[in-house]
C-alpha positions as CSV (number, residue, x, y, z in Angstrom):
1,X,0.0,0.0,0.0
2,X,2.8,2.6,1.0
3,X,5.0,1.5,-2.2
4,X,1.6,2.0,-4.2
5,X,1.1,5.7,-2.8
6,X,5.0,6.4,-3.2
7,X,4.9,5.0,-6.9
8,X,1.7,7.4,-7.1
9,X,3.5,10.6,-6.1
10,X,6.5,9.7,-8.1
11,X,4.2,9.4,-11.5
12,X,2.4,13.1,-10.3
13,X,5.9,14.7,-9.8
14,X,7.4,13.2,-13.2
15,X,4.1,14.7,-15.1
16,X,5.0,17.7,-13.8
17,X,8.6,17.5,-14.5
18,X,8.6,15.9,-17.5
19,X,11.5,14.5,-17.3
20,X,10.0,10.7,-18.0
21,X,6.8,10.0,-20.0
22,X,4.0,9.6,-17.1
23,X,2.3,7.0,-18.9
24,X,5.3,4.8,-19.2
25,X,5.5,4.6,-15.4
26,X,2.0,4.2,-15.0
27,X,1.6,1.6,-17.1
28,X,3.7,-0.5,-15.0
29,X,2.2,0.2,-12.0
30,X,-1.0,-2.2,-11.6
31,X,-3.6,0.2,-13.8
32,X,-6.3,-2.4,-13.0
33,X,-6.6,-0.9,-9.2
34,X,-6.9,2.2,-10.8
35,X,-9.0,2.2,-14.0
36,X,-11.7,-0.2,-12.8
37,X,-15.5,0.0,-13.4
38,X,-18.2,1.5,-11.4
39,X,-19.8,-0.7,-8.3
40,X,-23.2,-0.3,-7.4
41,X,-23.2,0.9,-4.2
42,X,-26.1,3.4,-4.4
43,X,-24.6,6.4,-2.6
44,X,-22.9,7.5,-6.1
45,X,-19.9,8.7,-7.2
46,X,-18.9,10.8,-4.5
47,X,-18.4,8.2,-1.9
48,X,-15.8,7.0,-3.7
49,X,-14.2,10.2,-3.0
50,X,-14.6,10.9,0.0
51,X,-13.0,7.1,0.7
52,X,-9.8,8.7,-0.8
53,X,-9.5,12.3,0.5
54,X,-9.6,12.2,4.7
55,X,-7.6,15.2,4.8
56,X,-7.3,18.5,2.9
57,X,-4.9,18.4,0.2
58,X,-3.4,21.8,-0.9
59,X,-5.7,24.5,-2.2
60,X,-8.5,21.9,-2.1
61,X,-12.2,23.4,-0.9
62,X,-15.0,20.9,-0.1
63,X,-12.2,18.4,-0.8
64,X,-12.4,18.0,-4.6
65,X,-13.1,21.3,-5.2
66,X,-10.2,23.5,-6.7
67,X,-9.5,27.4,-5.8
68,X,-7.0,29.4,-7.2
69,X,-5.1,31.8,-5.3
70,X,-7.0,35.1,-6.6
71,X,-10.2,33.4,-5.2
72,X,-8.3,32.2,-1.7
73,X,-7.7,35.8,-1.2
74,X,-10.4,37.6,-2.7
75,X,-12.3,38.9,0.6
76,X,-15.5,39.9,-2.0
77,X,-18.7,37.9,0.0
78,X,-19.1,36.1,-3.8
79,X,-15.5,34.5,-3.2
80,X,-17.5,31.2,-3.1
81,X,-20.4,31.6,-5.6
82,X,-21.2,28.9,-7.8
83,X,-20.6,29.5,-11.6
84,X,-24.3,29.5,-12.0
85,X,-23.8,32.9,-10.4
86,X,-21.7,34.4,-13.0
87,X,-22.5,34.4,-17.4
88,X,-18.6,34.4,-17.3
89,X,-17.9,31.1,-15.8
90,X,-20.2,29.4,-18.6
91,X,-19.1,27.8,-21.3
92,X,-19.9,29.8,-24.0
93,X,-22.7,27.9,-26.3
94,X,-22.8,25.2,-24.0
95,X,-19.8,23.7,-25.7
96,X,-16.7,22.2,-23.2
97,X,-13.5,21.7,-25.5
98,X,-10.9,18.8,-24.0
99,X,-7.9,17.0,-24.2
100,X,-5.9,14.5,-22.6
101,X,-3.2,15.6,-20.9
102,X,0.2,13.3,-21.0
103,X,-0.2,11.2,-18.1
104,X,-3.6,9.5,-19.8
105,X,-2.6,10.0,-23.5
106,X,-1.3,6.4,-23.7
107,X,-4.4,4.9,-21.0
108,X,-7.0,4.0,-23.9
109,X,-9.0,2.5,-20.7
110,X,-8.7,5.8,-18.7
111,X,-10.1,7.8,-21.8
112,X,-12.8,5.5,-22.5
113,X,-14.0,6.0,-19.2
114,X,-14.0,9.7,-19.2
115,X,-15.8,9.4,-22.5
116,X,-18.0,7.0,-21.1
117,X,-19.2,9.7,-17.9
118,X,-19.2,12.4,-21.0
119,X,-21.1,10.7,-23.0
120,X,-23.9,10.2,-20.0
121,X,-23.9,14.6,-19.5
122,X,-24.3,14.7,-23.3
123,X,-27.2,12.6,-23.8
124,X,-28.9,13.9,-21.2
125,X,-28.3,17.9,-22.0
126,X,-27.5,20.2,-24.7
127,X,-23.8,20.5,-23.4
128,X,-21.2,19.5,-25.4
129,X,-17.6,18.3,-25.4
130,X,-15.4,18.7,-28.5
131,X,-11.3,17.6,-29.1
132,X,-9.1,20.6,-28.4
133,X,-8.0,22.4,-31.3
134,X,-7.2,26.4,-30.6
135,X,-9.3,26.8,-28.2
136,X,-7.4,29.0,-25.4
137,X,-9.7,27.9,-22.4
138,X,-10.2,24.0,-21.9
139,X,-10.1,21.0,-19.6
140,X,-7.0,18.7,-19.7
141,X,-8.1,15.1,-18.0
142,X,-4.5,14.3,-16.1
143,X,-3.5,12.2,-13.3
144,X,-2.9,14.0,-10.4
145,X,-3.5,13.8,-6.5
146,X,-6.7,12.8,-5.5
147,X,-10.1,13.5,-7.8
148,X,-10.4,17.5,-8.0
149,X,-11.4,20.4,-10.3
150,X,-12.2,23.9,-10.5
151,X,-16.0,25.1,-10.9
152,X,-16.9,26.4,-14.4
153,X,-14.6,28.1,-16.6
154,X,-11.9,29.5,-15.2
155,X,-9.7,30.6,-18.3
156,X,-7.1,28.5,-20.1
157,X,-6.4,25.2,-19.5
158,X,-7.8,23.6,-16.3
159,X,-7.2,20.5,-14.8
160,X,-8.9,17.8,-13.6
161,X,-7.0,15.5,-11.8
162,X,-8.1,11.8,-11.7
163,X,-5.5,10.2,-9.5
164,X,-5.2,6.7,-8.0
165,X,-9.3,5.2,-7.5
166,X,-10.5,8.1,-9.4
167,X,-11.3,6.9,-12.9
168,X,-14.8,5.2,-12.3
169,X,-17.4,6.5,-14.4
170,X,-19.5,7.9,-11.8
171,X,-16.5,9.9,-9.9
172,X,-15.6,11.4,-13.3
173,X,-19.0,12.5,-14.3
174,X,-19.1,14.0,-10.5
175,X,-15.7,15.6,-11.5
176,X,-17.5,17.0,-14.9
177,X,-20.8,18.2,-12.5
178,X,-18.0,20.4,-11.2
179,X,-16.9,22.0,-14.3
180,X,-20.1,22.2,-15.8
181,X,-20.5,24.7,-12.7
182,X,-21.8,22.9,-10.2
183,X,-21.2,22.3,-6.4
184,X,-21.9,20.1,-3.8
185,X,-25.5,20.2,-3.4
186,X,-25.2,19.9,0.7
187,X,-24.0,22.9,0.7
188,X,-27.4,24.8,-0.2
189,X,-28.1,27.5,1.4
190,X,-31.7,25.5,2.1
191,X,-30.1,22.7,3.1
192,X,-31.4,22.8,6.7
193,X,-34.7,22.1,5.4
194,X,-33.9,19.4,3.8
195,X,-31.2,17.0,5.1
196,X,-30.1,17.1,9.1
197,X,-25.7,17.2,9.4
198,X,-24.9,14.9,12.5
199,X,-21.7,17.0,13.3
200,X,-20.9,14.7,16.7
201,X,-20.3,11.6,13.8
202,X,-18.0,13.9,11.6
203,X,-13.8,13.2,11.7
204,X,-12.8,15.9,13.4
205,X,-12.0,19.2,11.4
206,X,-13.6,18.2,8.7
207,X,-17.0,20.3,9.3
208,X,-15.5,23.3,8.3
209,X,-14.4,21.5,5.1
210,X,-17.0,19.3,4.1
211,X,-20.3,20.4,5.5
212,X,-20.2,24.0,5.5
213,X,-23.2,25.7,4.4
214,X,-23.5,28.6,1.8
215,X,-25.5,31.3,3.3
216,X,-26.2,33.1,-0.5
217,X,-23.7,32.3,-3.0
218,X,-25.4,29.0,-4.7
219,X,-28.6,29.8,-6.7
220,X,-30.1,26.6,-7.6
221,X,-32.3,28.0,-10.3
222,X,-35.3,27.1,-8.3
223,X,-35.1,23.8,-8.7
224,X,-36.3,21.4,-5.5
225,X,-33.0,19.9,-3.3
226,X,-32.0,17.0,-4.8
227,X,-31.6,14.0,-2.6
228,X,-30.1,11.7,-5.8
229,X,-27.8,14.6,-7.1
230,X,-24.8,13.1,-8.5
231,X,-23.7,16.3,-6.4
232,X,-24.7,15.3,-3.5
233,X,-22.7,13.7,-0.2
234,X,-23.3,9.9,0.7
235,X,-24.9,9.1,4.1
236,X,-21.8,8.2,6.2
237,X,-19.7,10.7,4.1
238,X,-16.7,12.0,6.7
239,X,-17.9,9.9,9.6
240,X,-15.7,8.7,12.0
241,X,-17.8,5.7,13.7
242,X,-19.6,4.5,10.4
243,X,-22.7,6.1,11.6
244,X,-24.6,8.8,9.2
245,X,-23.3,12.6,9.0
246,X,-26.7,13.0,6.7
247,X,-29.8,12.6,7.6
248,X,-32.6,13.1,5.4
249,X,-35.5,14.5,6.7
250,X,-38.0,13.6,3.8
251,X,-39.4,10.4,4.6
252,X,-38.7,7.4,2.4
253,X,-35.1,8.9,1.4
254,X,-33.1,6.4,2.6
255,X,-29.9,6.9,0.1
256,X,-28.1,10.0,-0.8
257,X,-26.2,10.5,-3.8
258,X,-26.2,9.2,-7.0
259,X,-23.8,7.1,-9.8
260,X,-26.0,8.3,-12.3
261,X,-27.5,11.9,-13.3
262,X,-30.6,12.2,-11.5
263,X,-33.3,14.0,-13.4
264,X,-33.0,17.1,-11.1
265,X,-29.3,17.3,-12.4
266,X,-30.2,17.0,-15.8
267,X,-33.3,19.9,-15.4
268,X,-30.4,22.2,-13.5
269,X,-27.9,21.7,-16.0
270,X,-30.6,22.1,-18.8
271,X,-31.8,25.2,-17.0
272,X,-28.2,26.7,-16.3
273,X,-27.4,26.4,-20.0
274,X,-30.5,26.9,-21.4
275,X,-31.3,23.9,-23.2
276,X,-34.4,24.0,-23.2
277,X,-35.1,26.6,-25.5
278,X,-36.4,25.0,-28.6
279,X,-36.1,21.4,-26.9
280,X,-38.5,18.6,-27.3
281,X,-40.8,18.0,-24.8
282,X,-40.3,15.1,-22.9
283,X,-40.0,13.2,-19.6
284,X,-37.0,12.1,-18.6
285,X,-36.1,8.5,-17.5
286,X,-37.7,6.8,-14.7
287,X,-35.7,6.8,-11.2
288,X,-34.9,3.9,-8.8
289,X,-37.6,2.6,-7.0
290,X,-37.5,3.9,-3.3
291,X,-37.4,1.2,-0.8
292,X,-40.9,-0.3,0.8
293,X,-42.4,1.8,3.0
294,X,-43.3,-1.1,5.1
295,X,-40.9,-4.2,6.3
296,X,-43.5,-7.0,6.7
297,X,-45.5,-6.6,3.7
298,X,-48.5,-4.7,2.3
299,X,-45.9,-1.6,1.6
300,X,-45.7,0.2,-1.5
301,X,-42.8,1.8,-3.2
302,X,-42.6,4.7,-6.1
303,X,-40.6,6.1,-8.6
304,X,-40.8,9.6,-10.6
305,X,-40.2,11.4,-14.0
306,X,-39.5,15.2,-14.4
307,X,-40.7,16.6,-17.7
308,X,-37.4,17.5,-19.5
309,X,-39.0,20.9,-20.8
310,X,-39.6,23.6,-18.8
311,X,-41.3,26.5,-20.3
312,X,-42.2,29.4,-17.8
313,X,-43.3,27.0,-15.6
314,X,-46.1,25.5,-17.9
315,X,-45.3,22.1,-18.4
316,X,-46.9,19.9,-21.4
317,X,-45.4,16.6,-20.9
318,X,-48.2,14.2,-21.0
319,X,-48.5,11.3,-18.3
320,X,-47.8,10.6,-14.7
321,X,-44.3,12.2,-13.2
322,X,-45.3,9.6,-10.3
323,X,-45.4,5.7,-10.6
324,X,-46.3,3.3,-7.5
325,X,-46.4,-0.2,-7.4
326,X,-47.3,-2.8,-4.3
């Protein structure tokens, strides 16, 4: 394990130096621990991550969440808005340009995944990701320390770092939530009405981190807190005793997260970038069937639909957005 992290640090260090091709090294390290497919644990990708990060690693907020210095030291009260906040941090026409930076240009199994997780943004919103040519601002997919990247467009070439665990689908399309201009949706400034934060079960110091909650910088578009986010924590994210940090006060919630989009994600993405504008109407897919309401039979559980077009608030999507069954 320690000769797997060392190894790890030495590949990050040479990627920055240069002075060996990265992907020689990692390809004689074991890739199989590290490009590997998604589980199904239900708590989504960010589980995963928060398995890998239990400490703050450099300018890291939120733990996977990258801020330059400018924004470290900027004392304006927006320091912390989410991109959804500013025109400037959106990608102009919706359209993300990418490349592969050195350390995954030889990893065909690495950049299938990350094609994979874009793929599942694409086919669910009108954003879109296109090869690097000339563009001067982009995302470079690199190995790095830990799974991290900046919120929105930033300007020029910005990183996201997939290190060692990172590359499941589900982390990466987390990871892309990020620079599509999105944060964690705990956070919230509404989030007290939604979810309860068990701070006695939280590894200490890591409140401050982890948990804290935005008093006005996130506008969520009016869109209802999302439970399933692919945004959102995992139950036992942080804890120290393997009991819950999150609690959700909605009854018949009894997972957070997500490994997929959830259709509120794909409404505040749609939303944010205004895909909806001349966009068929139609539901999206089904979700997971919640768990029984009852343990000894007779229960029932349900599933919903959100009607992909949203239109001044008139909706026109034919059909049930709620399905129960016995």
């Amino acid at each position: 394990m320690i000769f797997k992290k060392v190894l790890w640090f030495y590949i990050y260090i040479q990627s920055i130096c240069a002075t060996v091709p990265a992907w020689e090294l990692i390809e004689k390290a074991n890739t199989n621990a590290v490009i590997t497919n998604d589980s199904n644990n239900s708590e989504g990708g960010h589980w995963k991550i928060v398995k890998l990060l239990t400490r703050k690693r450099g300018r890291l907020f939120e733990f996977d969440i990258k801020l330059n210095p400018l924004k470290l030291t900027n004392s304006n009260k927006n320091q912390f808005d989410a991109a959804i906040s500013y025109k400037e941090r959106l990608w102009p026409g919706a359209i993300i340009p990418y490349t592969f930076g050195e350390t995954l240009a030889h990893i065909e199994s690495a950049q299938r995944t990350i094609q994979q997780a874009i793929a599942e943004w694409e086919k669910a919103t009108c954003i879109r990701f296109i090869k690097k040519t000339n563009e001067e601002d982009f995302v470079e997919f690199a190995v790095g320390i830990g799974c991290n990247s900046d919120v929105g467009k930033i300007g020029g070439k910005q990183i996201v770092s997939l290190g060692e665990g990172c590359m499941f689908k589900s982390v990466v399309m987390h990871e892309i939530g990020h620079v599509i201009g999105f944060w964690h949706e705990q956070n919230r400034p509404d989030r007290d009405d939604y979810v309860v934060i068990k701070t006695e079960n939280i590894k200490e110091g890591m409140y401050k981190d982890a948990f804290v909650k935005f008093s006005h910088q996130i506008n969520s578009l009016k869109v209802e807190y999302d439970y399933y986010s692919i945004m959102h924590y995992g139950m036992k994210a942080f804890s120290k005793n393997n009991l819950p940090t999150i609690l959700p006060k909605k009854k018949n919630v009894f997972v957070l997260g997500n490994d997929r989009l959830s259709q509120l994600d794909i409404i505040q993405a749609s939303l944010l970038y205004k895909c909806e504008e001349g966009a068929n109407i139609t539901w999206t897919s089904w979700s997971f069937w919640s768990n029984c309401d009852k343990s000894c039979g007779g229960g029932t559980q349900e599933r919903n639909r959100v009607c992909k077009k949203l239109n001044n608030g008139k909706q026109q999507c034919t059909g049930s957005r709620i399905e129960k069954r016995t």
